[in-house]
DRENTORKOL-3810 file (N, C-alpha, C; in nm, 4 decimals):
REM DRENTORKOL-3810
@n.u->10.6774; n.v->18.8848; n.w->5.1649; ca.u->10.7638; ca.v->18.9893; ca.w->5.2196; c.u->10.6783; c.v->19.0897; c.w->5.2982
@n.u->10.6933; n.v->19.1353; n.w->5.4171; ca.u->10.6072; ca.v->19.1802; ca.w->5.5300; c.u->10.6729; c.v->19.3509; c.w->5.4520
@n.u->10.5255; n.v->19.3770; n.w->5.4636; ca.u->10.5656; ca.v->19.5153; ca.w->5.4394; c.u->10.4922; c.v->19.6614; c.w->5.5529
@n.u->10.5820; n.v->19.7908; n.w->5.5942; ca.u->10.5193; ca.v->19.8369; ca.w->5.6835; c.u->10.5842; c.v->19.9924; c.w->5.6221
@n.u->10.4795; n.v->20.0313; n.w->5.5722; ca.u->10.4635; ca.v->20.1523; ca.w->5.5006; c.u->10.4362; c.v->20.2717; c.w->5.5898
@n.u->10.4854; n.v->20.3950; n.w->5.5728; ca.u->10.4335; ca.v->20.5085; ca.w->5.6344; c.u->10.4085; c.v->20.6245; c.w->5.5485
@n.u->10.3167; n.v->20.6529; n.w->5.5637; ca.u->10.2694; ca.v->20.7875; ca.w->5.4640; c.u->10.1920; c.v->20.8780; c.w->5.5868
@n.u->10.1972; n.v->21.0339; n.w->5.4958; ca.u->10.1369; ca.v->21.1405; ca.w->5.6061; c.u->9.9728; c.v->21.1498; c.w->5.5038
@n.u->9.9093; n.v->21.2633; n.w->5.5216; ca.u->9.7665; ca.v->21.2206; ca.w->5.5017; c.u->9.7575; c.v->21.3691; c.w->5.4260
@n.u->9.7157; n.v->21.4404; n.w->5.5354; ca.u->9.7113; ca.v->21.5835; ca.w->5.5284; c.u->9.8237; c.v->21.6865; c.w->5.5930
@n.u->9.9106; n.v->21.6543; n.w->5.6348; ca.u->10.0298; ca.v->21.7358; ca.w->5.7019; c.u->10.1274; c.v->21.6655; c.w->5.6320
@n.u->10.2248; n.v->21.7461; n.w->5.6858; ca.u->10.3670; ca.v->21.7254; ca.w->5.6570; c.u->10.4698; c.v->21.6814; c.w->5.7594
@n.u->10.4943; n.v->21.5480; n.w->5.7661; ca.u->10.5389; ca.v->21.4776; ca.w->5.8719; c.u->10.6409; c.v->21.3610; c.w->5.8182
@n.u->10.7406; n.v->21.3741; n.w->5.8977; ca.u->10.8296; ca.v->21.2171; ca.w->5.8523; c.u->10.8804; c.v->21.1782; c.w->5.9776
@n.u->10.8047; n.v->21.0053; n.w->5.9539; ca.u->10.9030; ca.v->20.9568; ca.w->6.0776; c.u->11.0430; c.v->20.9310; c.w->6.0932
@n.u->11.1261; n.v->20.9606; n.w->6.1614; ca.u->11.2449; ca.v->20.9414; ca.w->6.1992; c.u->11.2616; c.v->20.7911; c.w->6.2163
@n.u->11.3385; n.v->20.7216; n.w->6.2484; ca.u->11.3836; ca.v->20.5910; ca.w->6.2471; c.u->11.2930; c.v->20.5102; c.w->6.1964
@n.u->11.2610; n.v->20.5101; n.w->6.0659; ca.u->11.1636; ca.v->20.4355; ca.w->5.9803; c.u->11.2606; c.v->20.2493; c.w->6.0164
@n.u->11.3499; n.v->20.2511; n.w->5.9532; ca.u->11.4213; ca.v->20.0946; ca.w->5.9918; c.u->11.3975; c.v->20.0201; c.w->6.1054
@n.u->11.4536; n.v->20.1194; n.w->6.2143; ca.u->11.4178; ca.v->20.0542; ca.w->6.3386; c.u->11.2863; c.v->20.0755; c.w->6.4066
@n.u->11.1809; n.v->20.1156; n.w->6.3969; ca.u->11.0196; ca.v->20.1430; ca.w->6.3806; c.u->11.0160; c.v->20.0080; c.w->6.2900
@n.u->11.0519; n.v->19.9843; n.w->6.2100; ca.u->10.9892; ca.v->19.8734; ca.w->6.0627; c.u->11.0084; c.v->19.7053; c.w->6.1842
@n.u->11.1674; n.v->19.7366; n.w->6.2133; ca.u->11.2016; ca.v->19.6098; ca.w->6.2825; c.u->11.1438; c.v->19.5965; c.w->6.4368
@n.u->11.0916; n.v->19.6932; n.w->6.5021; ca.u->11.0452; ca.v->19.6348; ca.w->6.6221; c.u->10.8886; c.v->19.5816; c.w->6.5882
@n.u->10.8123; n.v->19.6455; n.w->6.5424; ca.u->10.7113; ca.v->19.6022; ca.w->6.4725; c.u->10.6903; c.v->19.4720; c.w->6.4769
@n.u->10.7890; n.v->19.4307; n.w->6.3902; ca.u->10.8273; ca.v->19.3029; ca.w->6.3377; c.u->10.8520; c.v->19.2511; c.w->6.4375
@n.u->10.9329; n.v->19.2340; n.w->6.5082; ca.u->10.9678; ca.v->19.1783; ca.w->6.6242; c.u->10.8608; c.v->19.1426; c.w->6.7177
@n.u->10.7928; n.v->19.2848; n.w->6.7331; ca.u->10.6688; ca.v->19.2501; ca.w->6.8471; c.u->10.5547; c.v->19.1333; c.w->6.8102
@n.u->10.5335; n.v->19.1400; n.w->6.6655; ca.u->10.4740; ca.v->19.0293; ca.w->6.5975; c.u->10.5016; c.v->18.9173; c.w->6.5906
@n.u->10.6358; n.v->18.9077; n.w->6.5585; ca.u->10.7135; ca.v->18.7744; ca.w->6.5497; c.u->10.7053; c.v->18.7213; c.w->6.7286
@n.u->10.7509; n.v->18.8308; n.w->6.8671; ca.u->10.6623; ca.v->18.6958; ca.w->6.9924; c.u->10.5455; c.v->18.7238; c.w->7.0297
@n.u->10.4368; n.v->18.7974; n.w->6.9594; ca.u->10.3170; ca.v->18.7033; ca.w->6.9555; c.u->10.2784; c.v->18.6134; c.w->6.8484
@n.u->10.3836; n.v->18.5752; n.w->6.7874; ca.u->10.3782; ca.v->18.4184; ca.w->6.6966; c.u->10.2322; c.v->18.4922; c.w->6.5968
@n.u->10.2366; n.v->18.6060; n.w->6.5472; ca.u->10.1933; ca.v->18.6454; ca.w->6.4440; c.u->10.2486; c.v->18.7073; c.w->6.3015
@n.u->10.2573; n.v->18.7133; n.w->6.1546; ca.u->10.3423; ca.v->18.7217; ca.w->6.0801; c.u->10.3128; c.v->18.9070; c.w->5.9840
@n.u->10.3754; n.v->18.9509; n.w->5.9612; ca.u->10.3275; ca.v->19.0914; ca.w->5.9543; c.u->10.3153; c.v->19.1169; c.w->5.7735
@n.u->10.1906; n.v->19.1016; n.w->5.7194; ca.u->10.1502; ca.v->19.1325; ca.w->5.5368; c.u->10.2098; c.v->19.2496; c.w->5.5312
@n.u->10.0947; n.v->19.3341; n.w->5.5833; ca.u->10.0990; ca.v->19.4875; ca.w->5.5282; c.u->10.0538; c.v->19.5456; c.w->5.6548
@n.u->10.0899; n.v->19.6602; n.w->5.6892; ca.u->10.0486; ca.v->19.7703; ca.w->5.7809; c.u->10.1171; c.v->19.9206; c.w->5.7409
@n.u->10.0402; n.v->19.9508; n.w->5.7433; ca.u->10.0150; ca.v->20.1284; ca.w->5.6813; c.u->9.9479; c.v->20.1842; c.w->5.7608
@n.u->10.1299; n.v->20.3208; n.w->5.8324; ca.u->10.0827; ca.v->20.3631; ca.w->5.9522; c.u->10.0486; c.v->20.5346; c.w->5.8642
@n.u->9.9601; n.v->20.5681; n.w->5.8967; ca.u->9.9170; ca.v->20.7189; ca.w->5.8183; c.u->9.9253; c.v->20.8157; c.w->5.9066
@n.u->10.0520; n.v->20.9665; n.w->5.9165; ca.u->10.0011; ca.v->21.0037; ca.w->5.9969; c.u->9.9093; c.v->21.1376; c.w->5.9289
@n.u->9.8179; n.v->21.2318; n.w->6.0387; ca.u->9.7399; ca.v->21.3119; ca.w->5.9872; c.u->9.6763; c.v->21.4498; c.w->6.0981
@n.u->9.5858; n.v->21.4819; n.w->6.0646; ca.u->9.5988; ca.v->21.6116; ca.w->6.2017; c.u->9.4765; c.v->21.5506; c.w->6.2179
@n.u->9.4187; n.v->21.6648; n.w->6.3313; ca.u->9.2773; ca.v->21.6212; ca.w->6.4379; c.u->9.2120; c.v->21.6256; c.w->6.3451
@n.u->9.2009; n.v->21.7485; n.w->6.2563; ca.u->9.0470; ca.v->21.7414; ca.w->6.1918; c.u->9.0481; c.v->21.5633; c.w->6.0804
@n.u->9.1204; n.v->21.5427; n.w->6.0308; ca.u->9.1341; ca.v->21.4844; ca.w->5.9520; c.u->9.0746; c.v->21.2852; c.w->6.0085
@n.u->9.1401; n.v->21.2879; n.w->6.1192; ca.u->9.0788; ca.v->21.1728; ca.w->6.1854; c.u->8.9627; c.v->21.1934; c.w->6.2808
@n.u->8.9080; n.v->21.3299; n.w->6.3118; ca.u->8.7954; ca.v->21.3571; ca.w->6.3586; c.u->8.6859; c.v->21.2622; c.w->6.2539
@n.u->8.7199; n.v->21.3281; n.w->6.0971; ca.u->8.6127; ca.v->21.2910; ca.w->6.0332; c.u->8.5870; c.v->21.1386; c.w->5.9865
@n.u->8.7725; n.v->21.0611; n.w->6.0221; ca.u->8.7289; ca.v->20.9257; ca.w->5.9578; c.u->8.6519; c.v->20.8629; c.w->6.1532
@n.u->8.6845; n.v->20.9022; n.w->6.2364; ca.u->8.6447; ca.v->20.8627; ca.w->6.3763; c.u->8.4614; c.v->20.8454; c.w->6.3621
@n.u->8.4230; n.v->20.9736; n.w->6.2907; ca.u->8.2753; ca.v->20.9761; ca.w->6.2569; c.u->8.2417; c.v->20.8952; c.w->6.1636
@n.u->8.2986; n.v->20.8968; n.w->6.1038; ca.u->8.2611; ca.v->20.8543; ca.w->5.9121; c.u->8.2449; c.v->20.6943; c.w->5.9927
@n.u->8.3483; n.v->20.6170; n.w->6.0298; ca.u->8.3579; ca.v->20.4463; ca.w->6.0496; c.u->8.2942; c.v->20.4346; c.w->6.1412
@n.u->8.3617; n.v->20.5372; n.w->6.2588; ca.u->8.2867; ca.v->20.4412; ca.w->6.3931; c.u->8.2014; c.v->20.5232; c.w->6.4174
@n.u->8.1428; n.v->20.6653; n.w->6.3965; ca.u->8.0312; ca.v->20.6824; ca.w->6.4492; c.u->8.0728; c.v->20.7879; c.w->6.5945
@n.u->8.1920; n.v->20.8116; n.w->6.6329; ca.u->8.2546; ca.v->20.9035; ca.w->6.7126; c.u->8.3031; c.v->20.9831; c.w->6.7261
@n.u->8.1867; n.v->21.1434; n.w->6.7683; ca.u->8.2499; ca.v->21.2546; ca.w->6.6733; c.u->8.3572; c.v->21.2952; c.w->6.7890
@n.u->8.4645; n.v->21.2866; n.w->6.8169; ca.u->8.5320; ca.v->21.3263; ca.w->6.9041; c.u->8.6860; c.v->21.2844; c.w->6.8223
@n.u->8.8111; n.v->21.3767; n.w->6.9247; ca.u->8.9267; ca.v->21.3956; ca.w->6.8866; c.u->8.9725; c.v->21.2689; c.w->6.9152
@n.u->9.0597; n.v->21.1851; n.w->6.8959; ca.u->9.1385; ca.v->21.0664; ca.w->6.9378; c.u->9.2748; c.v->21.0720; c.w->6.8557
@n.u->9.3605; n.v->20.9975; n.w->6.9226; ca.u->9.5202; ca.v->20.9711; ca.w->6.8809; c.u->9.5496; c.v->20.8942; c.w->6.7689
@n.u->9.4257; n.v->20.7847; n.w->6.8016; ca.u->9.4504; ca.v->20.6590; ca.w->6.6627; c.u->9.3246; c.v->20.6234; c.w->6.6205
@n.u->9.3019; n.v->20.5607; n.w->6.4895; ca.u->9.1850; ca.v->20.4898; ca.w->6.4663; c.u->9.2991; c.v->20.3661; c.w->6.3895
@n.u->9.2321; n.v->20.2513; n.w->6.4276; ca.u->9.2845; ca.v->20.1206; ca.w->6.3921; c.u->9.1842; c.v->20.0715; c.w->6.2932
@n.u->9.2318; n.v->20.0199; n.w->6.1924; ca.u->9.1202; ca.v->19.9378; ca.w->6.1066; c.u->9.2268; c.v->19.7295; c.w->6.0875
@n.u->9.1469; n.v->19.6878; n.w->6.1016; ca.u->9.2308; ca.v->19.5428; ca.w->6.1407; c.u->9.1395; c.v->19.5230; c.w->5.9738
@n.u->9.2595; n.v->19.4652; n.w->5.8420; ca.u->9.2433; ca.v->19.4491; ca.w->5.7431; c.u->9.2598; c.v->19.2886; c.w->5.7475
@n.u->9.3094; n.v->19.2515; n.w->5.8247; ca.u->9.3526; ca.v->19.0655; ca.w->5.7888; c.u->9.2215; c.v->19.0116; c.w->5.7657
@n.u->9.2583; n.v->18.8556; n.w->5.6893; ca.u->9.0968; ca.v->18.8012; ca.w->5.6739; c.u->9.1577; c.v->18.6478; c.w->5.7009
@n.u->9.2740; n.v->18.6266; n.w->5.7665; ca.u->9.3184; ca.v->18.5293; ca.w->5.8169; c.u->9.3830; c.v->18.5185; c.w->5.9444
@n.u->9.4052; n.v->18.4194; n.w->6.0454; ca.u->9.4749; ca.v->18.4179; ca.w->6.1451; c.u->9.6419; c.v->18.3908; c.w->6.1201
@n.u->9.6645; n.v->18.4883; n.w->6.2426; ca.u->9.8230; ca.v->18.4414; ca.w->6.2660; c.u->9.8916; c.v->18.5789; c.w->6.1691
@n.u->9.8032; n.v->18.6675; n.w->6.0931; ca.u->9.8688; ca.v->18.7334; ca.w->5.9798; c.u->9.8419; c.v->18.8911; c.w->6.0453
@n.u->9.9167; n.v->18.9676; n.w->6.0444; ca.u->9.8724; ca.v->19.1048; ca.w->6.0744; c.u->9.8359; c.v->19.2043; c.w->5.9121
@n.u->9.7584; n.v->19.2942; n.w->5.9199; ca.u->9.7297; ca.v->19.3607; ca.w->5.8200; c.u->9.6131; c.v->19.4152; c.w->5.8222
@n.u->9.6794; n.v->19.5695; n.w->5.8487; ca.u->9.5683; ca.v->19.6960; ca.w->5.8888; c.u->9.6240; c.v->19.8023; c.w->5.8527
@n.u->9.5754; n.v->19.9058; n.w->5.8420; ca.u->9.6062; ca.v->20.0476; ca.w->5.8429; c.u->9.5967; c.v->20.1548; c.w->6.0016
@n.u->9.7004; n.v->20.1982; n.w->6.0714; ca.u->9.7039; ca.v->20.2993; ca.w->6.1922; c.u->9.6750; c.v->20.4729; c.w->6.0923
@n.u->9.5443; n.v->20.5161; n.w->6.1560; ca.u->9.5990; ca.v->20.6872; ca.w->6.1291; c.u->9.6095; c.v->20.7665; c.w->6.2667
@n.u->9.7134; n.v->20.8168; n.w->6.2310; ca.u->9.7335; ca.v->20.8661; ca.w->6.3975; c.u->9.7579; c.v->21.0102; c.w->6.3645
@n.u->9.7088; n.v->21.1060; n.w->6.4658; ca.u->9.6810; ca.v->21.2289; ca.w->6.4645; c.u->9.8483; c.v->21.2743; c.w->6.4939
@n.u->9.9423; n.v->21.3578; n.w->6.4751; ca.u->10.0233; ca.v->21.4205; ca.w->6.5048; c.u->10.0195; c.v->21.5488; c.w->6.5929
@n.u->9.8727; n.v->21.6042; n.w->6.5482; ca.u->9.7941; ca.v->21.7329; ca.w->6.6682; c.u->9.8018; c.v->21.6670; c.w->6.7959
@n.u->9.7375; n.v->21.4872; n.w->6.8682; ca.u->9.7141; ca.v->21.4377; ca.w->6.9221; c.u->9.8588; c.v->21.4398; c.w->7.0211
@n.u->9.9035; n.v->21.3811; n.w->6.9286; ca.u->10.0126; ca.v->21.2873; ca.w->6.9569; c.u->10.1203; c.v->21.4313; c.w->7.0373
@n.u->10.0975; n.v->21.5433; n.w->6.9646; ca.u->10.1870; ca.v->21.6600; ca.w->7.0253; c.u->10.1423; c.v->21.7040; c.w->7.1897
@n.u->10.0067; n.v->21.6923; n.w->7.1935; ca.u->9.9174; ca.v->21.7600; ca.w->7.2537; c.u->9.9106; c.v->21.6638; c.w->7.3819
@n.u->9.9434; n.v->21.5178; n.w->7.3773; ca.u->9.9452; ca.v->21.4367; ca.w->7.4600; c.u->10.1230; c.v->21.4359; c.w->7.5344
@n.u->10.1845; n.v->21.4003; n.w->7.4403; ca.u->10.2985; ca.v->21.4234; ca.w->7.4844; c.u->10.3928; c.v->21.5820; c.w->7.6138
@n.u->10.3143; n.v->21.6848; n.w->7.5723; ca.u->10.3061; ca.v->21.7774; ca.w->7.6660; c.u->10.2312; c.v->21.7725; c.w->7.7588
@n.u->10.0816; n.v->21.7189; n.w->7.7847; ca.u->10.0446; ca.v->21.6823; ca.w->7.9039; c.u->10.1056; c.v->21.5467; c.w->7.9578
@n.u->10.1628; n.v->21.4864; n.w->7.9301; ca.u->10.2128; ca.v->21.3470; ca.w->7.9903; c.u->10.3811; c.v->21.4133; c.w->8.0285
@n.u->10.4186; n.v->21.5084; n.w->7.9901; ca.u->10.5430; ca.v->21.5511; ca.w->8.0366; c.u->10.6547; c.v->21.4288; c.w->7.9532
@n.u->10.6413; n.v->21.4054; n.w->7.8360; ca.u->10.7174; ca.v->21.3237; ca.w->7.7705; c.u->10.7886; c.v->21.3100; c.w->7.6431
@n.u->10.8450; n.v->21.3258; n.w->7.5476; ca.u->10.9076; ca.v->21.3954; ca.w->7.4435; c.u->10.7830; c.v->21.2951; c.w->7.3224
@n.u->10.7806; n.v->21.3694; n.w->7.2068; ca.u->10.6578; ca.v->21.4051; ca.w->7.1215; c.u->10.7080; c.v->21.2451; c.w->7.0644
@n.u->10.8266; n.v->21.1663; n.w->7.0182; ca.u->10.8925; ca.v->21.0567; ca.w->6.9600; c.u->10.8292; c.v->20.9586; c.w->7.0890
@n.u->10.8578; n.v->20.9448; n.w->7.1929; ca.u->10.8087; ca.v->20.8691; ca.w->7.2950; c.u->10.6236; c.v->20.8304; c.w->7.3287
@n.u->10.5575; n.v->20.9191; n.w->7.3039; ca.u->10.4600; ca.v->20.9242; ca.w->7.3095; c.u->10.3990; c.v->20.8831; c.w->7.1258
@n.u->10.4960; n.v->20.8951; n.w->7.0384; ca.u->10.4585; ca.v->20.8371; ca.w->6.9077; c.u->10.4679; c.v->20.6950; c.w->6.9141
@n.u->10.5462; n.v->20.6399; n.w->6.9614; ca.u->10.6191; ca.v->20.5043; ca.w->6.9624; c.u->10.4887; c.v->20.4259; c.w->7.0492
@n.u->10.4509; n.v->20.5109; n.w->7.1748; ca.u->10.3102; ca.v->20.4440; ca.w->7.2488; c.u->10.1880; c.v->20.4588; c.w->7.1682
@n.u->10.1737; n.v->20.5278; n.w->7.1041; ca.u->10.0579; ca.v->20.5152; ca.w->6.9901; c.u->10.0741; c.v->20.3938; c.w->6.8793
@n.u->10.1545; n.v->20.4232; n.w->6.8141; ca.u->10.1796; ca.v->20.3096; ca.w->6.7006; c.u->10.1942; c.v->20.1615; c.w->6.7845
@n.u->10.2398; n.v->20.1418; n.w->6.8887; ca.u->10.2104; ca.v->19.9983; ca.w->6.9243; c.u->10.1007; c.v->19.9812; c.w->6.9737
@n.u->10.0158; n.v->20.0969; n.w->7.0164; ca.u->9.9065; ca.v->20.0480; ca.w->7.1035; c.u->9.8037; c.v->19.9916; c.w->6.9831
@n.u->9.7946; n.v->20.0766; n.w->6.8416; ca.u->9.7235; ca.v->20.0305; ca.w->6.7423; c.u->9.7681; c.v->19.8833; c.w->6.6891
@n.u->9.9073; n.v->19.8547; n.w->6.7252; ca.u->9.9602; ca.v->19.7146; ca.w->6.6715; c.u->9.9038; c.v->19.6205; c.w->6.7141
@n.u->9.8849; n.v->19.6445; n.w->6.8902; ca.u->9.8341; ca.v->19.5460; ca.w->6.9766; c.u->9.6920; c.v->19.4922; c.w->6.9572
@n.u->9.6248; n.v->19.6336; n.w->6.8788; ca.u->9.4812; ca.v->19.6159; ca.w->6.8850; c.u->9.4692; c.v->19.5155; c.w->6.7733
@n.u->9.5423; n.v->19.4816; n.w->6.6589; ca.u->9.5712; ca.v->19.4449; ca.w->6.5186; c.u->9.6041; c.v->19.3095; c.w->6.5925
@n.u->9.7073; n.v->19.3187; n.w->6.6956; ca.u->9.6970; ca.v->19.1531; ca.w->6.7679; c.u->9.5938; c.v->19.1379; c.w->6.8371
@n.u->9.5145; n.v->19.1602; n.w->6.8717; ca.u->9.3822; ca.v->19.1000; ca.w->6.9436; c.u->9.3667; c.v->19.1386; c.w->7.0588
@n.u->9.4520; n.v->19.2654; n.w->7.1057; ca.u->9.4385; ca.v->19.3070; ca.w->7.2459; c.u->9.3069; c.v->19.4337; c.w->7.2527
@n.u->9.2775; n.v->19.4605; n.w->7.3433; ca.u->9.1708; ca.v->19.5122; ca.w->7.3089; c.u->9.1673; c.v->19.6228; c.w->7.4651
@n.u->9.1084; n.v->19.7354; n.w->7.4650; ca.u->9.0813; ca.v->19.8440; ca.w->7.6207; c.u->8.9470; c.v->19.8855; c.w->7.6364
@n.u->8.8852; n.v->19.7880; n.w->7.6317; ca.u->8.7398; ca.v->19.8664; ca.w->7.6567; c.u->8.7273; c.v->19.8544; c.w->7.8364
@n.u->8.7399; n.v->19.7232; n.w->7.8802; ca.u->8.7391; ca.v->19.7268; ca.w->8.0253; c.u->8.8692; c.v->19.7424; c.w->8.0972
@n.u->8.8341; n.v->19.7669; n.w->8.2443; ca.u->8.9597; ca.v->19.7799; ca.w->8.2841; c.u->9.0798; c.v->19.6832; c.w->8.2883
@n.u->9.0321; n.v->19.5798; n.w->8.3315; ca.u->9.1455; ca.v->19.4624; ca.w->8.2886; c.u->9.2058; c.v->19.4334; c.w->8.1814
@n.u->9.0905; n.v->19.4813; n.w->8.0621; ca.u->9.1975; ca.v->19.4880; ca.w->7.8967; c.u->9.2780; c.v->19.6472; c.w->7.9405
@n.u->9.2396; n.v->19.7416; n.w->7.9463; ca.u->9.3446; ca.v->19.8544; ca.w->7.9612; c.u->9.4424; c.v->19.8651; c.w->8.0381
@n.u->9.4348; n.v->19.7569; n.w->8.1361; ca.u->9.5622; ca.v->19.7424; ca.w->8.2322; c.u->9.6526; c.v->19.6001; c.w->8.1420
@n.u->9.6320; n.v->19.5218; n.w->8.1260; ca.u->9.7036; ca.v->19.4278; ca.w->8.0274; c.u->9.7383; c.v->19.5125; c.w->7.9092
@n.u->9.6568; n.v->19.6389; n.w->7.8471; ca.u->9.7359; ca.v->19.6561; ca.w->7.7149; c.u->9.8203; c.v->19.7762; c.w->7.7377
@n.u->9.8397; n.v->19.8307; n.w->7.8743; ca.u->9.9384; ca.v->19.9454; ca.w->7.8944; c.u->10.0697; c.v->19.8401; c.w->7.9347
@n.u->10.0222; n.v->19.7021; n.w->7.9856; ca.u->10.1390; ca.v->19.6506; ca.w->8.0266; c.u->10.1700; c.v->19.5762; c.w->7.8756
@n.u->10.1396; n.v->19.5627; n.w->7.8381; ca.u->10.2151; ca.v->19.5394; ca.w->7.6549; c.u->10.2834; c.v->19.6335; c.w->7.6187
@n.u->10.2204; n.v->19.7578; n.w->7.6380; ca.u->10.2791; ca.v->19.8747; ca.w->7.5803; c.u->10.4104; c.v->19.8771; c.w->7.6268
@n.u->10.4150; n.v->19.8976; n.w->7.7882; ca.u->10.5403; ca.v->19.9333; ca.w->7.8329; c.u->10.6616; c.v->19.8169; c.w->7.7534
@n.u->10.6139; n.v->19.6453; n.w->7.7541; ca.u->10.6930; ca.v->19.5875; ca.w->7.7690; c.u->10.7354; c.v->19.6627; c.w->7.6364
@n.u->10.6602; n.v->19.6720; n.w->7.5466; ca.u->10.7189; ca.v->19.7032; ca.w->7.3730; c.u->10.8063; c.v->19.8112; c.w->7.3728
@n.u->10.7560; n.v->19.9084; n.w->7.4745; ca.u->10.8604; ca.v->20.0057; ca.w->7.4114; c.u->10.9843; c.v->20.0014; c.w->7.5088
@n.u->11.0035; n.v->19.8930; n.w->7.6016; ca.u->11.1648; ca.v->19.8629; ca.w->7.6288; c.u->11.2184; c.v->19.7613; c.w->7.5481
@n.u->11.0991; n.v->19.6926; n.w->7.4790; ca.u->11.2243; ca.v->19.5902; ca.w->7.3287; c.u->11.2560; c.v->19.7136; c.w->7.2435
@n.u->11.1645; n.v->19.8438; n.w->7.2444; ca.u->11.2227; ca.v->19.9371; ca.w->7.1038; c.u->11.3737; c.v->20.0107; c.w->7.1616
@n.u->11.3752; n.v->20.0161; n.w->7.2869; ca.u->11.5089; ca.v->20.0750; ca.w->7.3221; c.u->11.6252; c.v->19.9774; c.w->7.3515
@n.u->11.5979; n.v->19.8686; n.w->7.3560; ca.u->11.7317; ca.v->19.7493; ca.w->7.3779; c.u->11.7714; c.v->19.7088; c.w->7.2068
@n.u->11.6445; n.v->19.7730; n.w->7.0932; ca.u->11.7066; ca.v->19.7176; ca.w->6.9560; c.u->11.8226; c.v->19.8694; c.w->6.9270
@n.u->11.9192; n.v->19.7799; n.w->6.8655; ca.u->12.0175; ca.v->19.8847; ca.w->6.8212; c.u->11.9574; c.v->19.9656; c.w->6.7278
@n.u->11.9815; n.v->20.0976; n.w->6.7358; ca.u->11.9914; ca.v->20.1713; ca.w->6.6317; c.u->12.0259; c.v->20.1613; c.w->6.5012
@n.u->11.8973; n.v->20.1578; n.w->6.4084; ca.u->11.9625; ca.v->20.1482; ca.w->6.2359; c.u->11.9384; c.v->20.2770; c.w->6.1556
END
């Protein structure tokens, strides 16, 4: 049974459409013909992923997400997303875009990374913004639960 958990860290945060968040997920997994264990999306403030950004990778700087890819098999997803909510606010006002919209592009972009997509060069960051987009027009064609 695929399970996709959300917990806050250090703030006080709840996601809104946990169901339909749970099922696109799922969905996005299910057509890249991958099957979804566990994923545990955490959210948390800057300082808080400042220090795991240092602590794992060694990068003392602010970021939106840190991805940890937990699977130890193929075809299976299972990781933990912590995503900053400071970030995520702070981006969404410079991108001119509502704070839910700019959440929804975070949490898949960490999904994608969990599928094997990857942005270090430009050709991965142009293929994984075009994932992004496609994902978040399957999250608006799924009905509302």
């Amino acid at each position: 049974m695929p399970q996709i958990n959300f917990f806050s860290e250090d703030i006080d945060f709840t996601l809104s459409n946990k169901l339909k968040t749970r099922s696109w997920i799922k969905k996005v997994c299910q057509e890249e013909g991958v099957s979804v264990r566990e994923l545990n999306v955490i959210f948390c403030s800057d300082p808080y992923l400042r220090q795991l950004n240092k602590e794992y990778l060694q990068h003392d700087y602010f970021t939106d997400i840190v991805t940890f890819d937990n699977a130890e098999e193929e075809g299976v997803l299972e990781g933990d997303l912590f995503i900053s909510i400071d970030r995520i606010q702070e981006n969404s006002q410079d991108y001119a875009i509502s704070t839910d919209q700019e959440l929804r592009r975070v949490i898949i972009h960490g999904v994608l990374h969990l599928l094997g997509y990857g942005d270090k060069s430009e050709a991965e960051q142009t293929l994984m913004r075009q994932k992004e987009d496609a994902c978040l027009s399957l999250y608006a064609s799924l009905n509302q639960s």
